[in-house]
C-alpha positions in Angstrom: 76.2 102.7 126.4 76.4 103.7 122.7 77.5 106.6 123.5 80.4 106.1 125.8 81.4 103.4 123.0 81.3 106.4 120.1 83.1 108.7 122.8 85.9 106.0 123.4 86.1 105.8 119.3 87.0 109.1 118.8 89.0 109.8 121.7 91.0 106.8 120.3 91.0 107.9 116.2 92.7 111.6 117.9 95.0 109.7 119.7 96.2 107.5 116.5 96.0 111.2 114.5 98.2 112.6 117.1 101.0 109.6 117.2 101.0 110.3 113.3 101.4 113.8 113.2 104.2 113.4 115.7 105.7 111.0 113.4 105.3 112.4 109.9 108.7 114.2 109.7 109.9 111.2 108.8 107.6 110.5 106.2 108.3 112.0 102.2 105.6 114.5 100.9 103.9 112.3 98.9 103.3 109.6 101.8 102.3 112.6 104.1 99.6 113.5 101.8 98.7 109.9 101.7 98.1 109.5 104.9 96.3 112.6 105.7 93.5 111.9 102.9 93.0 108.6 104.4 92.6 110.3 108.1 90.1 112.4 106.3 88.1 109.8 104.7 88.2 107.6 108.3 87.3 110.6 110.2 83.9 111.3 107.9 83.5 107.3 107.9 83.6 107.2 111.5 81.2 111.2 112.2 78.5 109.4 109.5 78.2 106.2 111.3 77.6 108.1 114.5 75.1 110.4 113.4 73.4 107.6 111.7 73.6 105.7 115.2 71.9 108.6 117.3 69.0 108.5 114.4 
């Protein structure tokens, strides 16, 4: 069960990435950058917590 919950996590954190990306044309350089280091930091958040799940 843990891991169909994991697998619906990250197929939903690429979805949200995606819908960014699509919009960040819009977005200033600065704000860009800004978001992509967050992305970062909530995709290692998100790959630690799972390999710390699976043991």
């Amino acid at each position: 069960m843990r891991g169909g919950l994991m697998t619906g996590m990250a197929a939903g954190m690429l979805i949200g990435a995606t819908a960014t990306i699509m919009m960040m044309p819009q977005l200033d350089h600065r704000t860009r950058r800004r978001v992509n280091k967050i992305g970062r930091r909530m995709t290692n958040s998100i790959l630690t917590l799972m390999d710390t799940m699976r043991g």
